[in-house]
C-alpha positions as CSV (number, residue, x, y, z in Angstrom):
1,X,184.2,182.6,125.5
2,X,182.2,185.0,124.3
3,X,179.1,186.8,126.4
4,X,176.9,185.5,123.7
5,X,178.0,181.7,124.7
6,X,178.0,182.5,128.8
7,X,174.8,184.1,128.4
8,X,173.5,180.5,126.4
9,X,175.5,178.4,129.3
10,X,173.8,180.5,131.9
11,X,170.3,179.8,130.6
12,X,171.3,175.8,130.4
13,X,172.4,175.6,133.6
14,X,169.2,177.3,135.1
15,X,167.1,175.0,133.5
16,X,168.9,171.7,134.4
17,X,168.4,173.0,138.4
18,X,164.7,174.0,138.0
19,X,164.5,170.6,136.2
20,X,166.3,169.0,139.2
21,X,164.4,170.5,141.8
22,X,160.7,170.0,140.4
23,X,161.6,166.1,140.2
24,X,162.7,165.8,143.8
25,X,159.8,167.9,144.6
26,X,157.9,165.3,142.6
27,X,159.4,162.3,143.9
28,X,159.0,164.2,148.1
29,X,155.2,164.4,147.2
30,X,155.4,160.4,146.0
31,X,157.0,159.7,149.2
32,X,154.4,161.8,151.3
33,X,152.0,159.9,149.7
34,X,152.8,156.8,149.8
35,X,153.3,157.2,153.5
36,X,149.7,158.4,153.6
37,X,148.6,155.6,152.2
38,X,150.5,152.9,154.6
39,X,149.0,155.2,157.4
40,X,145.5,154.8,156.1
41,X,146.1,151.3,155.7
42,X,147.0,150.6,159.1
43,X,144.6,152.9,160.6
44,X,141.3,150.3,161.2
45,X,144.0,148.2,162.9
46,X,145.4,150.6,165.3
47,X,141.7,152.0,165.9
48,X,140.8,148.3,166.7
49,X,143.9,148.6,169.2
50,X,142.5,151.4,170.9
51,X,138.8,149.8,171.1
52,X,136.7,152.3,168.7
53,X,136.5,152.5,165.0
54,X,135.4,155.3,162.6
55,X,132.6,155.5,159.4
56,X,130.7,157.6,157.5
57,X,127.0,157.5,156.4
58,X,125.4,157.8,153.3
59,X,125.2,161.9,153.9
60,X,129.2,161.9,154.5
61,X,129.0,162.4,158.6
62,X,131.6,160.9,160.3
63,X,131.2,159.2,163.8
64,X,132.9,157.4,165.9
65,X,131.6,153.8,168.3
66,X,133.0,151.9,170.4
67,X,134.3,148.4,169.5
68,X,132.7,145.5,171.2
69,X,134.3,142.6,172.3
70,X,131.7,140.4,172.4
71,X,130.7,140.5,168.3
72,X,132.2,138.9,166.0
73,X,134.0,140.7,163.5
74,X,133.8,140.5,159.7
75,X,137.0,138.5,158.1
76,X,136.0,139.0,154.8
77,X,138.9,140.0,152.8
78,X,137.8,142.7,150.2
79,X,141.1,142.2,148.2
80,X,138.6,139.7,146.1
81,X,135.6,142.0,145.4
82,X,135.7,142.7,142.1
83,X,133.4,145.4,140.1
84,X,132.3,144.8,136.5
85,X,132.7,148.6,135.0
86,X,129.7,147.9,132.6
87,X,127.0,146.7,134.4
88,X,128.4,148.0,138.3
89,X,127.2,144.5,139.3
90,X,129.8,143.3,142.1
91,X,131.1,139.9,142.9
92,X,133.3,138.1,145.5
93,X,135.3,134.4,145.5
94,X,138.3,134.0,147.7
95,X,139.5,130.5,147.0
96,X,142.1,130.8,149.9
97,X,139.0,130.6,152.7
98,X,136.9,129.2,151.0
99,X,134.2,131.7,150.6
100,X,132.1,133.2,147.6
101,X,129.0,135.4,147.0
102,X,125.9,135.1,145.1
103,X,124.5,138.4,143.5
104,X,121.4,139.3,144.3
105,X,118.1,142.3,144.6
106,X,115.6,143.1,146.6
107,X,112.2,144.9,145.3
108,X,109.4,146.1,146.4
109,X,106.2,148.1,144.7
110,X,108.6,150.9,143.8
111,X,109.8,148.7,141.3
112,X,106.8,148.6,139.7
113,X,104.0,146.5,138.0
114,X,105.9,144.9,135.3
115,X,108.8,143.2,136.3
116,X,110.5,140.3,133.8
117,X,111.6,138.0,136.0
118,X,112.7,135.6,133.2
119,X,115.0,138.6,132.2
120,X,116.6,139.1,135.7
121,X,117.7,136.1,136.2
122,X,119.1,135.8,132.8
123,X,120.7,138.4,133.4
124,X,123.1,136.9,135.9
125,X,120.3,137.5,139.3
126,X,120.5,135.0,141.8
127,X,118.1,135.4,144.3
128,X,116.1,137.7,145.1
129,X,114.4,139.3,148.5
130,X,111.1,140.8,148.5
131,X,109.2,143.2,150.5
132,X,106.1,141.4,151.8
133,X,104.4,143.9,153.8
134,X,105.1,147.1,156.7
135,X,103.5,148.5,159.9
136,X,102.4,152.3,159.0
137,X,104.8,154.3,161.0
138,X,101.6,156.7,162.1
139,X,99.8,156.3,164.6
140,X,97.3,153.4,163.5
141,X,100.5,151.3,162.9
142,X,98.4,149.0,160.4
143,X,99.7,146.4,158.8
144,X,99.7,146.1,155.1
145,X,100.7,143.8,152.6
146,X,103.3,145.6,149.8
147,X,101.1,145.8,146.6
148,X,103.3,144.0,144.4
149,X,104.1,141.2,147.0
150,X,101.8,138.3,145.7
151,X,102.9,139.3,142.0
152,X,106.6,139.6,142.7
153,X,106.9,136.4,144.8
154,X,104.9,134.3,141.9
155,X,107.0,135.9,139.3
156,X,110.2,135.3,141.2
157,X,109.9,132.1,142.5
158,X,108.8,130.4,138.4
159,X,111.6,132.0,137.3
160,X,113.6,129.7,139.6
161,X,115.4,132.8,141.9
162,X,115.9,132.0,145.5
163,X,113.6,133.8,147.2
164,X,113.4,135.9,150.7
165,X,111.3,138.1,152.3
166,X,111.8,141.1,154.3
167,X,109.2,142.9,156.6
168,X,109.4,147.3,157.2
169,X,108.7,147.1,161.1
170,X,107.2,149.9,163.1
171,X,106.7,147.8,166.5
172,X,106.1,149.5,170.2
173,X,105.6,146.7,171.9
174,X,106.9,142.8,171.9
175,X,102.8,142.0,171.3
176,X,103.7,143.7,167.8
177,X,106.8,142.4,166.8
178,X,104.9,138.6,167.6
179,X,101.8,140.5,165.1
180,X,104.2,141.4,162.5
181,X,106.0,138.0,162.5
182,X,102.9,136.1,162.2
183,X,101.5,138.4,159.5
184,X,104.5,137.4,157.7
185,X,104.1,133.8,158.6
186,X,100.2,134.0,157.4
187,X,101.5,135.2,154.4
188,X,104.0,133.0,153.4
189,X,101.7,129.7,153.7
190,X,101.0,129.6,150.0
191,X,105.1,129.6,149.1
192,X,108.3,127.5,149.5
193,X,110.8,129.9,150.1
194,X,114.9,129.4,150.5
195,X,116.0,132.7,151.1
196,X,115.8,134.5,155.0
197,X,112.9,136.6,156.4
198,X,114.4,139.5,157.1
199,X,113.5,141.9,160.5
200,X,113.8,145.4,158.6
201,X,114.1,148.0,161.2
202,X,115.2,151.7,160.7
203,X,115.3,156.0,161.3
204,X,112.4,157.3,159.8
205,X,115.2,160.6,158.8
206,X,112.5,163.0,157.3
207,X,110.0,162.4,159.4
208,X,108.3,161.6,163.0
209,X,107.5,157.6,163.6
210,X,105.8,156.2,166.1
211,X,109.0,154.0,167.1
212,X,110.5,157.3,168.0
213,X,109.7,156.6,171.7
214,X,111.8,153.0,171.3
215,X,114.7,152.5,173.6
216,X,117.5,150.7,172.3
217,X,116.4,147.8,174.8
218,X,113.5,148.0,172.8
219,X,114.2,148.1,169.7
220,X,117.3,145.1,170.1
221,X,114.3,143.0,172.0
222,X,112.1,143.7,169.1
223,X,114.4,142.3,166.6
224,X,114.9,139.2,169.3
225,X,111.2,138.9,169.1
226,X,110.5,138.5,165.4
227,X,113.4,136.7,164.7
228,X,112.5,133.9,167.2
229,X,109.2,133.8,166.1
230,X,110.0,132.8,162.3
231,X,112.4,131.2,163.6
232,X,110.4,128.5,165.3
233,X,108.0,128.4,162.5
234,X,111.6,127.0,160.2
235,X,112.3,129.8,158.5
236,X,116.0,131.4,158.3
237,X,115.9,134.8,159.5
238,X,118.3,137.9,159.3
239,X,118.5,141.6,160.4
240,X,118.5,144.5,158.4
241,X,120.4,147.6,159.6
242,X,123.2,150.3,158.3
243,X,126.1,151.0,161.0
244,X,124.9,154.1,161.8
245,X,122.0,151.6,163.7
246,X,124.6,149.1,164.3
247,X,126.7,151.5,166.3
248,X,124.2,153.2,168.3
249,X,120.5,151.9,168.1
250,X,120.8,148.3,168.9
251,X,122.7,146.2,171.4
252,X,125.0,144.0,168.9
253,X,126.2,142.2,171.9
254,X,122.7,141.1,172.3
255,X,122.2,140.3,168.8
256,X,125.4,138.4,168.5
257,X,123.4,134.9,167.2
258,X,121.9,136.7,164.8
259,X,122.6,136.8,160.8
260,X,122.6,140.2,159.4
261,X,122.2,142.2,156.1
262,X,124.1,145.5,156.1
263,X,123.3,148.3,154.2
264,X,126.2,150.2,152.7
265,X,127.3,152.1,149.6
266,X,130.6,152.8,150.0
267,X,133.4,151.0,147.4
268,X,134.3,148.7,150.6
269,X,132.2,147.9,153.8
270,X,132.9,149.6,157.0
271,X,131.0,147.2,159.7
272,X,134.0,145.8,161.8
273,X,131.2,142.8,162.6
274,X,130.4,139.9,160.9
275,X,127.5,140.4,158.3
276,X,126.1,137.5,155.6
277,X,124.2,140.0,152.9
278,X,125.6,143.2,152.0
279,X,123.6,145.8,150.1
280,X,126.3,147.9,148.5
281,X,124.0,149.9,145.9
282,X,120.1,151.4,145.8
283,X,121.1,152.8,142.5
284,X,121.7,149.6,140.5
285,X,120.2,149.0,137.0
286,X,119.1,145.2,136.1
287,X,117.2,144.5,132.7
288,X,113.9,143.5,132.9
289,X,113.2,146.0,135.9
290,X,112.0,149.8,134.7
291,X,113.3,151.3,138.2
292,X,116.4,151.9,140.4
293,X,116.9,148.5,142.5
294,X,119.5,147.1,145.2
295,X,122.3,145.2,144.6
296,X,123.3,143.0,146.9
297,X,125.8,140.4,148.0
298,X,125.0,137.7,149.7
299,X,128.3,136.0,151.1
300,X,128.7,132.0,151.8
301,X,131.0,129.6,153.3
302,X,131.8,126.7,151.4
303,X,131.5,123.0,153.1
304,X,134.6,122.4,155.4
305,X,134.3,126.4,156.3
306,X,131.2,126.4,158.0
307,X,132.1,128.2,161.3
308,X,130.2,128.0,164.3
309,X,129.2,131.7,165.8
């Protein structure tokens, strides 16, 4: 053989091994990560073993709680949340348990003036909560009404949307949270409604509030108060919080009765408890409003599945 042919065979040869070794170096990292990924998977189990789970907020801190036994925990199975990649809207039907969700907003003035609501329900809208009114979080603590609350509900409501209210809370007392329930109350006289009143409680994060002095005795009781209040008056009623609140600002053990909406954006939700309304997005667009809205999900048991809490 000539050392014009070796020299050829040589340069082959080296090929085929580099060849041979980048695809098992290939098919190592394709193991390694699929490992990962079986980890990851069973990672909220074994936490739940151990009696704590992890999450992140919307800033991309991590923290760590406790998981309590006495709340019950969400059985949604997010293997059926499906995202429509033109529109971001989300939806959710598992046919197996029986349960589905309705897709839904929630507004307030920061929406604006000139809301179609023939256009957002045409648009595949549902229902619909609305911000009736807040408690100044200074010092007065005054309650006012939202200034697009009587147009929005009107608007709303003859566009045939389910309808619910919420109310921004700033109570110090249990005398307030009764004042801010009956405001809402006052206010609702002139409408049928079929959606919840929602208890909207949260951190004021770029600024002092005057619930900064709450305990979270207080601000669990507060929630308790309200709720109860409406609640005797007929009207549904939830609890609007994030799981950074959830974890460590109110006693969920105390609030175990109690229907929630939970706020948060990541792809799937990271509450271990059970939640009925989930707002998954504060960026979402929906024709006929000129404004960033929520998008929420609003999940429901069908007849049969109805269980008790």
């Amino acid at each position: 053989m000539s050392r014009k042919r070796r020299l050829l065979l040589l340069i082959l040869l080296s090929v085929c091994v580099v060849c041979l070794l980048t695809a098992c170096a290939e098919k190592g990292e394709e193991t390694m990560a699929e490992m990962s990924s079986e980890e990851n998977k069973d990672e909220p189990r074994e936490q739940a073993e151990q009696g704590y789970y992890t999450f992140q907020d919307v800033e991309g801190n991590s923290y760590e709680a406790p998981l309590l036994d006495g709340v019950p925990r969400c059985t949604y199975d997010f293997s059926n949340l499906k995202t429509d990649e033109d529109t971001g809207y989300k939806s959710f039907r598992d046919e197996e348990n029986g349960v589905s969700a309705r897709f839904g907003i929630d507004v307030s003035e920061f929406q604006g003036e000139d809301i179609d609501w023939k256009q957002v329900k045409d648009s595949g809208v549902e229902f619909v909560i609305i911000r009736l009114g807040y408690r100044a979080y200074g010092d007065t603590g005054a309650l006012v009404m939202d200034a697009m609350y009587e147009k929005n509900i009107q608007g709303a409501l003859k566009a045939g949307l389910d309808v619910g209210v919420y109310f921004f809370s700033q109570a110090i007392t249990p005398a307030e949270a009764v004042e801010e329930a009956e405001y809402v109350l006052e206010n609702l006289k002139p409408y049928e409604i079929s959606g919840p009143n929602v208890y909207d409680t949260e951190e004021m994060k770029w600024d002092t509030a005057r619930t900064d002095v709450n305990t979270k005795e207080d601000f669990t009781n507060y929630c308790k108060v309200f709720c109860d209040t409406v609640e005797q008056a007929g009207y549904d009623t939830m609890i609007y919080s994030n799981m950074k609140w959830m974890a460590f600002t109110l006693d969920m053990e105390e609030l175990a009765e109690y229907d929630f909406w939970y706020a948060d954006y990541y792809e799937i939700p990271q509450c271990p408890y059970d939640y009925q309304m989930w707002q998954y997005s504060e960026t979402g667009a929906v024709p006929g409003i000129n404004a960033n809205v929520d998008l929420n999900l609003w999940f429901e048991k069908e007849k049969g599945q109805q269980e008790d809490k």
